[in-house]
N, CA, C and O atoms as a Tinker XYZ file with bonds, in Angstrom:
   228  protein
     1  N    162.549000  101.830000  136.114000    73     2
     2  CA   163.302000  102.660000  137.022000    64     1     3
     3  C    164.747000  102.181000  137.034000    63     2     4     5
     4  O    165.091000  101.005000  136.911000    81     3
     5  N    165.466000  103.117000  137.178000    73     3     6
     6  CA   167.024000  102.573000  136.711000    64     5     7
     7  C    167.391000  101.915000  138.047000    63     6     8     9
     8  O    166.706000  101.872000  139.069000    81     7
     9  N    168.673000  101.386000  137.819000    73     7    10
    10  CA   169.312000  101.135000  138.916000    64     9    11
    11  C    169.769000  101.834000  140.209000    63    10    12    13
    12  O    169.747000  101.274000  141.305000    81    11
    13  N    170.174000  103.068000  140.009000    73    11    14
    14  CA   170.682000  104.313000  140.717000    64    13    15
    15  C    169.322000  104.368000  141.426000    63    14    16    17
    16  O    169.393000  103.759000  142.493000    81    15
    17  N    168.160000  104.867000  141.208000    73    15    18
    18  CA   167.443000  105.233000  141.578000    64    17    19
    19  C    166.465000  104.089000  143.161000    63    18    20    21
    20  O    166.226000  104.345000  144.341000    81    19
    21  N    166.205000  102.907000  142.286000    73    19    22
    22  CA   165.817000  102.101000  143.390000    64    21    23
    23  C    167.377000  102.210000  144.429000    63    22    24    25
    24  O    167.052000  102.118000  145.612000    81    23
    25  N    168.362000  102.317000  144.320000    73    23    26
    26  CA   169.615000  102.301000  145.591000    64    25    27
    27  C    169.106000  103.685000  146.248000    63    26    28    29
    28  O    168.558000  103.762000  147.347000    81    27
    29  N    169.211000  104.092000  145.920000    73    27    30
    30  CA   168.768000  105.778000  145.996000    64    29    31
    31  C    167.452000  105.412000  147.187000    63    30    32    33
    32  O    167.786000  105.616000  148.355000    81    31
    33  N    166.589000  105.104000  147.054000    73    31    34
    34  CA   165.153000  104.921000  147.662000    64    33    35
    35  C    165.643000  104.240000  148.606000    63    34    36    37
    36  O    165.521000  104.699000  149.742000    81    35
    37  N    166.295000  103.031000  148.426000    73    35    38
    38  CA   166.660000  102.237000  149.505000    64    37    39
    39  C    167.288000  102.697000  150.524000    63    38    40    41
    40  O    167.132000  102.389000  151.706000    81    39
    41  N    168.195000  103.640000  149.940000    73    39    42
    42  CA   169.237000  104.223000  151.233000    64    41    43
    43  C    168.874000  105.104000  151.966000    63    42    44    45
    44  O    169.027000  105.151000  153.186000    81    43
    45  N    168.127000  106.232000  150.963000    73    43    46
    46  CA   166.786000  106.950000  152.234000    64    45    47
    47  C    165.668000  106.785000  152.768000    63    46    48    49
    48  O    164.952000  107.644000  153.282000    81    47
    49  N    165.398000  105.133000  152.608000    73    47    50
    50  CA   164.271000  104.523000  153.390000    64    49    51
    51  C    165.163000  103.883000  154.414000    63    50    52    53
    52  O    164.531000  102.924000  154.857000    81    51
    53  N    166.097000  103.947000  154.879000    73    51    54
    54  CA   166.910000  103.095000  155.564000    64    53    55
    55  C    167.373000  104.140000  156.481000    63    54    56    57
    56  O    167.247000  103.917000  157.685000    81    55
    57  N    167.966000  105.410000  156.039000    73    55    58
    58  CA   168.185000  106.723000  157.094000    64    57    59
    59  C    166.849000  107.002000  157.508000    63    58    60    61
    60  O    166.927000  107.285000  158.703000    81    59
    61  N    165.918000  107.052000  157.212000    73    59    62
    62  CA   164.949000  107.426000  157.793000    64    61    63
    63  C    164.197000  106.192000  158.697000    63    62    64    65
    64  O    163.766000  106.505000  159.807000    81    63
    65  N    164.097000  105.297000  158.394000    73    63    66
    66  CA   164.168000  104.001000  159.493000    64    65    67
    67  C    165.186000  104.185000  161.207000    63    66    68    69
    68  O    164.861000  104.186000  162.394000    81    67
    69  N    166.260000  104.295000  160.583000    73    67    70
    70  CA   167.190000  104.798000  161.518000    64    69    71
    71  C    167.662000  106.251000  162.499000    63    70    72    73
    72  O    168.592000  106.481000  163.272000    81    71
    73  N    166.769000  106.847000  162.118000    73    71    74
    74  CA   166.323000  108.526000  162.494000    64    73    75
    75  C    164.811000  108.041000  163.367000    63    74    76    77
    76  O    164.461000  108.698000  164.347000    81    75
    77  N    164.135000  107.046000  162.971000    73    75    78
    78  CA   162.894000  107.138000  163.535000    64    77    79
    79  C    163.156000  106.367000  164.866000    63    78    80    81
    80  O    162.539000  106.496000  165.924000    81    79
    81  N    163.999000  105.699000  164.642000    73    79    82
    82  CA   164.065000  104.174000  165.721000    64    81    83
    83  C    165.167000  105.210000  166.839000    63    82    84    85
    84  O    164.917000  105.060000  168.035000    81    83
    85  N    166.381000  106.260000  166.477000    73    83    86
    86  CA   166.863000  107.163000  167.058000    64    85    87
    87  C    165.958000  107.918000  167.691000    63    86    88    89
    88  O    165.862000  107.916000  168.918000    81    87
    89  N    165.423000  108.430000  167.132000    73    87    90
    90  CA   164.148000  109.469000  168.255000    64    89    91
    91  C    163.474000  109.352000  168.934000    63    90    92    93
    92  O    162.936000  110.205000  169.640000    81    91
    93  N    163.233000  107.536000  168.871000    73    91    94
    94  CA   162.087000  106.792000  169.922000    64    93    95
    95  C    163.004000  106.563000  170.654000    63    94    96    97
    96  O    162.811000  107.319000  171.606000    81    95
    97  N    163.971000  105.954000  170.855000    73    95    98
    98  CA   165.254000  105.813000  171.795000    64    97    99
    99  C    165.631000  106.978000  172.797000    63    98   100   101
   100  O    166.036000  106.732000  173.933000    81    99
   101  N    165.448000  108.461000  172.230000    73    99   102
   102  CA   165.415000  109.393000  172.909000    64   101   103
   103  C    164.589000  109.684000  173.608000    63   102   104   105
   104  O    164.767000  109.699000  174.826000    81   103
   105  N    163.651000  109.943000  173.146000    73   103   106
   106  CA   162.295000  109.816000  173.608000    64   105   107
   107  C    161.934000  108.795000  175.068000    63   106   108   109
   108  O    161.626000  109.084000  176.224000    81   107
   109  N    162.063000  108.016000  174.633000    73   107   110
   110  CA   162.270000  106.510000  175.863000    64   109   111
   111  C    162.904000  106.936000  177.196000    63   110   112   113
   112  O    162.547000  106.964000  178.373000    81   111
   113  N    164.261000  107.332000  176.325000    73   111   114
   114  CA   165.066000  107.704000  177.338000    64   113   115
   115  C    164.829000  108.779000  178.747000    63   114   116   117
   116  O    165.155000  108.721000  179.932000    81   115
   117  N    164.090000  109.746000  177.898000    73   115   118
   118  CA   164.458000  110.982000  178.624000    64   117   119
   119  C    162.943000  111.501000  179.075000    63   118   120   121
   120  O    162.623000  112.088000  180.109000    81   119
   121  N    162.159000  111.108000  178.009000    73   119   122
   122  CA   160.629000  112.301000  177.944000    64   121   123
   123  C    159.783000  111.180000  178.493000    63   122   124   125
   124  O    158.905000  111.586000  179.253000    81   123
   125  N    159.822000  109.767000  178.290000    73   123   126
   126  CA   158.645000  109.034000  179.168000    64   125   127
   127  C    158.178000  109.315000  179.772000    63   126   128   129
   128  O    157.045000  109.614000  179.394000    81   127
   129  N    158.440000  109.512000  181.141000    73   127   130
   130  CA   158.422000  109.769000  183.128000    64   129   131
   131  C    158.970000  110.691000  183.396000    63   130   132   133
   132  O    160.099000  110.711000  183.888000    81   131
   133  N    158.127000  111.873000  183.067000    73   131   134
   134  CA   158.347000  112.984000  183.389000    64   133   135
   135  C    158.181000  113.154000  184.872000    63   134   136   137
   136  O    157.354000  112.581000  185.580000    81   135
   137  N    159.110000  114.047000  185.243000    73   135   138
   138  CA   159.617000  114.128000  186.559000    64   137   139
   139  C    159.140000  115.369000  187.377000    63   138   140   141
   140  O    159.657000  116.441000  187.060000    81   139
   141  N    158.300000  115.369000  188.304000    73   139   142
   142  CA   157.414000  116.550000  188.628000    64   141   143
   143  C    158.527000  117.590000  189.613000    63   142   144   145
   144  O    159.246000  117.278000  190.562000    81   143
   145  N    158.366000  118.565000  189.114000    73   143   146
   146  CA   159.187000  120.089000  189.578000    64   145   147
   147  C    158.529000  120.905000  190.052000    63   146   148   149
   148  O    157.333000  121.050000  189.801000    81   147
   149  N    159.192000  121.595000  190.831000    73   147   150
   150  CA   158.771000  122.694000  192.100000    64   149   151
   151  C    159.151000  123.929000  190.851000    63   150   152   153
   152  O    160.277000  123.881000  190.355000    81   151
   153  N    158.163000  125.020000  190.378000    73   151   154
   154  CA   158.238000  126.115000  189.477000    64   153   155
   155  C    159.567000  127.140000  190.171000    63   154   156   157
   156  O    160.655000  127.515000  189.736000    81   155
   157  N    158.648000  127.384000  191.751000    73   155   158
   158  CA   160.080000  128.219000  192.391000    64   157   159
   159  C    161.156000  127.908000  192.321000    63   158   160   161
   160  O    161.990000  128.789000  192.110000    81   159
   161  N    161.516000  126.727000  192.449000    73   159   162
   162  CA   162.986000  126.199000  192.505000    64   161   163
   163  C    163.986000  125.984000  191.102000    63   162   164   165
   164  O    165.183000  125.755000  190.926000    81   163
   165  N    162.431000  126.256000  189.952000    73   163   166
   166  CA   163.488000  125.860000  188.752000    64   165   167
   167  C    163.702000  127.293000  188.411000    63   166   168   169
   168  O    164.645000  127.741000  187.758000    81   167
   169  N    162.664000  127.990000  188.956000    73   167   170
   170  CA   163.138000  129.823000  188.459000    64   169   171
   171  C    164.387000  130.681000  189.130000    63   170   172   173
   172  O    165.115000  131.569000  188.685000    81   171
   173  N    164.306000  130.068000  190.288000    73   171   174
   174  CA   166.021000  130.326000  190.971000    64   173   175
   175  C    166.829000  129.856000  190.574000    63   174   176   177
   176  O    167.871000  130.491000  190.736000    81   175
   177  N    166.938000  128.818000  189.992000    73   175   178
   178  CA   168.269000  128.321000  189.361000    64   177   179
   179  C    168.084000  128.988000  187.783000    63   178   180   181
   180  O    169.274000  129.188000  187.540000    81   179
   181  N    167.619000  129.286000  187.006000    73   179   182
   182  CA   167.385000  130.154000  185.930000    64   181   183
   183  C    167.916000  131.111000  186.171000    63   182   184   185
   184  O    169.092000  131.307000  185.866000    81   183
   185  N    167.026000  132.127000  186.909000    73   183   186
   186  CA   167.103000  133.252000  186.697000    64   185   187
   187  C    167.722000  133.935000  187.889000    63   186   188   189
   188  O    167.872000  135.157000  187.928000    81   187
   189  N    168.138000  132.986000  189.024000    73   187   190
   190  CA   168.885000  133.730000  189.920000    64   189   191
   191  C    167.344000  133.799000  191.242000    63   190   192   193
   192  O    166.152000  133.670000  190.964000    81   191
   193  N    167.906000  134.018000  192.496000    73   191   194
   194  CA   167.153000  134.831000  193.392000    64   193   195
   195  C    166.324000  136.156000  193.297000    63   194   196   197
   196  O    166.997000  137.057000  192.797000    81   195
   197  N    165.151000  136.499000  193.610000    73   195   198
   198  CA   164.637000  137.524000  193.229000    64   197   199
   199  C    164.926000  138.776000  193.889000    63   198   200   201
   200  O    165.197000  138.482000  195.053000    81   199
   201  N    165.004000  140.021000  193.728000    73   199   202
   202  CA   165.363000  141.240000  194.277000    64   201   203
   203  C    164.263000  141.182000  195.409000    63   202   204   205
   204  O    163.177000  140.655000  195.169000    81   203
   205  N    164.512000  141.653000  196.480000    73   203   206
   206  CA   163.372000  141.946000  197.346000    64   205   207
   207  C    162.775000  143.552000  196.957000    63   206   208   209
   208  O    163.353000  144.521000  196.463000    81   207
   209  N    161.200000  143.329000  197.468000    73   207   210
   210  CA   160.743000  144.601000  197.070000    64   209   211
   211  C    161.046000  145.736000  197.648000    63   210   212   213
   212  O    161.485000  145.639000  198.793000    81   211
   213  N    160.905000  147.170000  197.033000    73   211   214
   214  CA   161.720000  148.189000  197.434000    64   213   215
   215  C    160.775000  149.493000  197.417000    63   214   216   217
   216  O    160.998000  150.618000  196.970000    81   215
   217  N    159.141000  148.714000  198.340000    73   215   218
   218  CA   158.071000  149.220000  198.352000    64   217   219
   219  C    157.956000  150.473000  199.085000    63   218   220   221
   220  O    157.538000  151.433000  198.437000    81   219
   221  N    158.222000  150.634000  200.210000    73   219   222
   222  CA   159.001000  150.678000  201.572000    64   221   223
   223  C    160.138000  152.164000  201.730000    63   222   224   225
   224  O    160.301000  152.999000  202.620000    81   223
   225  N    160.843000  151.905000  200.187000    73   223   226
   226  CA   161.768000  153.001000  200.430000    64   225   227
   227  C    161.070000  153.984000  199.413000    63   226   228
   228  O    161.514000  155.120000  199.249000    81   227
């Protein structure tokens, strides 16, 4: 195997080392301890307050 080639392997076994150890870091960070949410409260801030019904008229 030439020279080029083992550098070659090395350097994308090394980005990909560093992409993996990045995503667990994120991961860690953010997605561990997930944080329990009220559904109503995240759909009002989405999507706004809901129309009231207009059963009536």
């Amino acid at each position: 195997m030439p020279q080029t080639r083992i550098h070659l392997a090395r350097h994308i076994t090394m980005v990909l080392i560093v992409k993996t150890v990045a995503l667990y870091g994120l991961w860690a960070a953010f997605f561990s301890n997930p944080v329990p949410v009220d559904a109503g409260a995240v759909s009002n801030v989405v999507a706004g307050p809901g129309q009231p019904d207009r059963k009536g008229q």
